[in-house]
C-alpha positions as CSV (number, residue, x, y, z in Angstrom):
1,X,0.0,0.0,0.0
2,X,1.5,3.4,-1.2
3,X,1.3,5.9,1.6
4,X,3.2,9.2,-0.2
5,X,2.7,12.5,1.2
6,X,0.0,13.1,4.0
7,X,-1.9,16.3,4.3
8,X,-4.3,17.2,7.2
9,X,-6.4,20.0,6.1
10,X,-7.7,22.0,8.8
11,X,-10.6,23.8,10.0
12,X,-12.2,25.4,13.4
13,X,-12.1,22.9,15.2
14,X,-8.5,22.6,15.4
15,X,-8.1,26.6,15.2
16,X,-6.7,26.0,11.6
17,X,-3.8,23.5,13.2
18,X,-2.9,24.3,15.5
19,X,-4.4,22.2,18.0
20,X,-2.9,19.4,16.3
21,X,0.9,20.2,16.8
22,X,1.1,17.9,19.3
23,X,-1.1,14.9,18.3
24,X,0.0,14.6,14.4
25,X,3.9,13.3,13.2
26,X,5.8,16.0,12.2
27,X,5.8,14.1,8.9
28,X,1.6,15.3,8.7
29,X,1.5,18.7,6.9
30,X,-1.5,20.7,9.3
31,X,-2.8,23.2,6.8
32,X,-5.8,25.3,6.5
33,X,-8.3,24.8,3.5
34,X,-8.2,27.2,0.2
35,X,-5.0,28.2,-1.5
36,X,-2.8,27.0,1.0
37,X,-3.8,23.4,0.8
38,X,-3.3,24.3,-3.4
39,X,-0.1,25.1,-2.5
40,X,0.7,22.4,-0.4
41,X,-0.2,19.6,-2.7
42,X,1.2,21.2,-5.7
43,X,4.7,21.3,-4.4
44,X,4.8,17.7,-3.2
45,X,3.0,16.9,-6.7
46,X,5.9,18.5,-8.1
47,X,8.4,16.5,-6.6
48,X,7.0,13.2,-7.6
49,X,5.4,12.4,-4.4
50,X,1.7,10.8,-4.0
51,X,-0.5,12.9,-1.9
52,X,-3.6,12.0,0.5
53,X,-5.7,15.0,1.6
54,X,-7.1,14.1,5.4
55,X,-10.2,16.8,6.1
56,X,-9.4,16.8,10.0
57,X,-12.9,17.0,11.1
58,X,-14.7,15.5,13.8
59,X,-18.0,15.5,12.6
60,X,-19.0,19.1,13.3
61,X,-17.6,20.8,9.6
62,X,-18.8,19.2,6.1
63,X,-17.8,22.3,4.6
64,X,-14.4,21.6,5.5
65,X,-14.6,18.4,3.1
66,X,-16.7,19.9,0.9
67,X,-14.0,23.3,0.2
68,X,-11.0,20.1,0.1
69,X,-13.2,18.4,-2.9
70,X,-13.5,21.8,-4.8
71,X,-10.2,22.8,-3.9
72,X,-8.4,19.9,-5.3
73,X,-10.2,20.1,-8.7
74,X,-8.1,23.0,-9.2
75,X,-5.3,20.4,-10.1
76,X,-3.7,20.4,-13.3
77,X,-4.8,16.3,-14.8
78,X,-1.2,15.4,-13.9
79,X,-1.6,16.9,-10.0
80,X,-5.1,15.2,-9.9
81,X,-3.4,11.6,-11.3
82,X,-1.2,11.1,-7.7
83,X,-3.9,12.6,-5.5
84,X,-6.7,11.5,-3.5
85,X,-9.5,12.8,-0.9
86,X,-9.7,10.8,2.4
87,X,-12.8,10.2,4.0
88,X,-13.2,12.7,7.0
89,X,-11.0,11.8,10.2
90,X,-14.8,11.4,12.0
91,X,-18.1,11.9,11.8
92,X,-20.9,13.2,14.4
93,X,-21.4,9.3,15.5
94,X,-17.6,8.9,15.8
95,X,-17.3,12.2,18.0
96,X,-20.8,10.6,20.0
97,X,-18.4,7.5,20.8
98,X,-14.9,9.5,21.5
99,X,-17.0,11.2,24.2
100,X,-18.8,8.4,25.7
101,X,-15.1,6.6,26.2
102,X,-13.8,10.2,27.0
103,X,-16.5,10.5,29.9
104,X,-16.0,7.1,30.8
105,X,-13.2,8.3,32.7
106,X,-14.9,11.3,34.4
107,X,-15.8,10.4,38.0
108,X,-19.7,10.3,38.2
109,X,-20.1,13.0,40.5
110,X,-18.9,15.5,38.4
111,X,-20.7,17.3,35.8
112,X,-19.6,17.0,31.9
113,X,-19.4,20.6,29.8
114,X,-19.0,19.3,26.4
115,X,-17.4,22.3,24.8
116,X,-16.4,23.2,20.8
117,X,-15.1,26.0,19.2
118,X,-18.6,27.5,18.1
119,X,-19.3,26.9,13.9
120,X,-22.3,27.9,12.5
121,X,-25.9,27.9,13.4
122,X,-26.6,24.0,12.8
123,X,-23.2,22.8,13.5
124,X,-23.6,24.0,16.8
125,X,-27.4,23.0,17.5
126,X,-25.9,19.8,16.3
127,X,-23.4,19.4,19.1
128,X,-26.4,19.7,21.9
129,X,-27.6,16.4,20.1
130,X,-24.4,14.9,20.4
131,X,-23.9,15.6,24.0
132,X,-27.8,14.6,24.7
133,X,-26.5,11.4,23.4
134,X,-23.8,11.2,25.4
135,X,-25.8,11.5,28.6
136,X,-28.3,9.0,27.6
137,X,-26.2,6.2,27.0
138,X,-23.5,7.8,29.9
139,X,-23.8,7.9,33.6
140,X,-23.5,11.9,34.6
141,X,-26.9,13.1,35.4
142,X,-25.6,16.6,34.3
143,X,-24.4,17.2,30.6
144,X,-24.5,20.7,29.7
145,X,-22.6,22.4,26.3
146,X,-20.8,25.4,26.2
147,X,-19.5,27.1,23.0
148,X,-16.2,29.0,22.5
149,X,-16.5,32.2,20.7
150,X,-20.7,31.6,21.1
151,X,-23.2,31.4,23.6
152,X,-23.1,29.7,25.9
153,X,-19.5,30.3,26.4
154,X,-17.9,28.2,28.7
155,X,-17.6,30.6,31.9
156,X,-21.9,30.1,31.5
157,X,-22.0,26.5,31.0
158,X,-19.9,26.2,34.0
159,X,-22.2,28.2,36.0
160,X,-25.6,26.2,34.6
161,X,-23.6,23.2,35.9
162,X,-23.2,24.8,39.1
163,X,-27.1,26.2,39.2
164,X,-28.1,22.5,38.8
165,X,-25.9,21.1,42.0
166,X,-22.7,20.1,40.4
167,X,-20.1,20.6,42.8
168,X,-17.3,20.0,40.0
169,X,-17.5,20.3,36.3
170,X,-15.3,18.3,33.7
171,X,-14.5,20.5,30.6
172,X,-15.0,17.6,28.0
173,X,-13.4,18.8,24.5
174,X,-15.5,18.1,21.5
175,X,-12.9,19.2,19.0
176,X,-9.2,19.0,18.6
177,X,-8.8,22.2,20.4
178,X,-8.9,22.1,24.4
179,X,-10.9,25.3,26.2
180,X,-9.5,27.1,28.5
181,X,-10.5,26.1,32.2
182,X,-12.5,29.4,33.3
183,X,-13.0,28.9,36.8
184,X,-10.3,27.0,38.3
185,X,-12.6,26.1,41.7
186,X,-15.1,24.2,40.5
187,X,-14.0,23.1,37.1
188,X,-10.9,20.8,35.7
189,X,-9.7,19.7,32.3
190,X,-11.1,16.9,30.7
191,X,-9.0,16.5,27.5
192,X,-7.7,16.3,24.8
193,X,-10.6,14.2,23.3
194,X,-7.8,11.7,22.0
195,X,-4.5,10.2,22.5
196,X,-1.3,11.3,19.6
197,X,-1.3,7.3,19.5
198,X,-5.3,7.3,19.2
199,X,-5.2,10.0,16.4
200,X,-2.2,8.5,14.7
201,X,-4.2,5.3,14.1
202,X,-7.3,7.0,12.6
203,X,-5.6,9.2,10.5
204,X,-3.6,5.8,9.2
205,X,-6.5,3.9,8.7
206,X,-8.4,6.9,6.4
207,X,-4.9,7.2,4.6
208,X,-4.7,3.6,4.2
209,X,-8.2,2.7,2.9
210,X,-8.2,6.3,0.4
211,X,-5.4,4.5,-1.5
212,X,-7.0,1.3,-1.6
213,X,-9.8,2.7,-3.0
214,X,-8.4,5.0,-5.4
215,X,-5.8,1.7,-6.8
216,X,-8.4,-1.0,-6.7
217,X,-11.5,1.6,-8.2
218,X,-9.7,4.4,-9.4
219,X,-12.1,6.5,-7.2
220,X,-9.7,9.6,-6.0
221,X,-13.0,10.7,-3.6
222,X,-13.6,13.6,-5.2
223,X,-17.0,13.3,-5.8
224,X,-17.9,12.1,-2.7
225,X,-16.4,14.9,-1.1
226,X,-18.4,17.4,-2.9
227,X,-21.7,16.0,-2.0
228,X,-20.2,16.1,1.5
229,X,-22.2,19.3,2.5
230,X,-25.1,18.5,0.8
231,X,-27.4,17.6,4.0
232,X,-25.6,20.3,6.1
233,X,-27.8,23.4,6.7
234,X,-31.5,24.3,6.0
235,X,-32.6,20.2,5.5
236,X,-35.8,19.7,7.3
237,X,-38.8,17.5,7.6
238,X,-42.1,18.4,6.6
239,X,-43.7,14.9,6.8
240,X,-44.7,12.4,4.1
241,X,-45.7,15.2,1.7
242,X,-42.7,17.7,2.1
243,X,-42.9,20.6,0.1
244,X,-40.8,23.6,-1.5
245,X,-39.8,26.5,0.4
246,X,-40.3,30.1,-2.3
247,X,-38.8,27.6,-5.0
248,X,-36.1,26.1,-2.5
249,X,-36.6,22.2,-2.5
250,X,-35.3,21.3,0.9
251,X,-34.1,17.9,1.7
252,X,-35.8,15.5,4.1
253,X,-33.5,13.2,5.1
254,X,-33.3,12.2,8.9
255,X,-30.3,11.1,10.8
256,X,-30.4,8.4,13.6
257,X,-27.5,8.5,15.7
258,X,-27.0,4.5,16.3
259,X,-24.1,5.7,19.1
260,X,-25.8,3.8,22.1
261,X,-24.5,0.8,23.3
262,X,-25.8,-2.5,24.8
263,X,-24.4,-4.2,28.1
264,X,-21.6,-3.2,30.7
265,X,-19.6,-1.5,27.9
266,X,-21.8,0.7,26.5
267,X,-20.2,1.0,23.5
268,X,-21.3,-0.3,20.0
269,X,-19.3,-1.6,16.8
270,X,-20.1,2.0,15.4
271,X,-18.2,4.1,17.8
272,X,-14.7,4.4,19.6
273,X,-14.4,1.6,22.1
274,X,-13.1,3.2,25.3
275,X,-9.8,0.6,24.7
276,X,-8.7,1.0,21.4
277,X,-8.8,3.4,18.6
278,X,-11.9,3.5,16.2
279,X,-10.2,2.4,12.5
């Protein structure tokens, strides 16, 4: 299996990089999306090397994949011939799992803040579904969010936390960047979400099977990374009819999070298991 050049393409929820420094080889290039991930490829294109593109999400940016996609179809047909799109690093079920294994380790007496570098509108009414989920299928009676750079911020999560009896509260990261701890008292650190050696064996196992897709089907993931976006936004339900919006056809998909586990675990085939690496 070829592995060439790796490049991690970053977005807000690493703070463009980063907040990978320390949990990506040295090897990895971290760079943000646009014309400096054009840049990027086309040099190691240039020197003869094969290049995977990595969107570094963890479920909370399909643009991010989406701008990768269009951005790489600015190759030349020589630059597109050694390059290929990875799937995402996670998805919104993945990030559901890393912080059901992530909380797993939180004493039950303390309160969980999930907190993300705030995105936009739906990405961030997204992440109170995630961390619903992770108090369904968890054991803290308390899991609040908290948004840096939004609202809630994470100084008012902690005190909702402390309104609704928690005498501590666990700052659980739900992004690649870790939030500053805003009252030292009554609230503690809970991350990062993963491991370097946890991230290193995603971010292998999305290099690895992009390759083995694009030399066994010729599929370089471009397409599927354009469409990537595509439910992201103003989708809705309006029942078994549906209908158009002033000559907008909305989408009426619905997502089921299938994060929940059976037994002692907890944890289903789906998600991280809280002792190994999700591949």
């Amino acid at each position: 299996m070829r592995r060439g050049t790796v490049v991690a393409v970053c977005g807000h929820e690493s703070e463009g990089g980063r907040a990978l420094r320390d949990l990506v080889d040295p090897r990895v290039s971290c760079v943000s999306g646009g014309r400096e991930l054009l840049r990027r490829v086309r040099a190691s294109r240039s020197r003869g090397e094969d290049v995977c593109v990595v969107p570094m999400t963890l479920g909370r940016d399909p643009e991010l994949v989406a701008d990768a996609a269009r951005t790489l179809l600015g190759l030349t047909p020589e630059e597109r011939a050694g390059t290929v799109l990875a799937e995402p690093f996670g998805t919104a079920e993945h990030l559901v799992g890393w912080l059901r294994a992530a909380a797993s380790r939180v004493p039950e007496d303390r309160a969980l803040l999930v907190t993300a570098p705030s995105g936009d509108p739906f990405v961030d009414a997204d992440l109170f579904r995630i961390a619903r989920l992770v108090r369904q299928y968890g054991r803290h009676p308390t899991v609040e969010v908290a948004l840096t750079g939004g609202d809630p911020d994470p100084a008012e999560g902690v005190r909702r936390c402390r309104a609704l009896g928690a005498e501590r509260v666990v700052l659980l990261p739900a992004a690649w960047a870790v939030p500053r701890v805003p009252d030292a008292g009554h609230c503690e650190p809970g991350g990062p979400l993963l491991t370097a050696p946890a991230t290193a064996g995603v971010l292998d196992a999305r290099v690895d099977a992009a390759w083995h897709r694009y030399d066994r089907h010729g599929d370089d993931g471009l397409p599927r990374g354009l469409s990537a976006a595509h439910d992201h936004g103003h989708s809705h339900s309006h029942g078994p009819g549906g209908h158009d919006h002033g000559g907008h056809s909305h989408s009426h998909s619905h997502r089921h999070s299938h994060s929940h586990g059976h037994g002692a675990a907890g944890a289903a085939a789906p998600v991280l298991p809280s002792s190994r690496s999700l591949r």
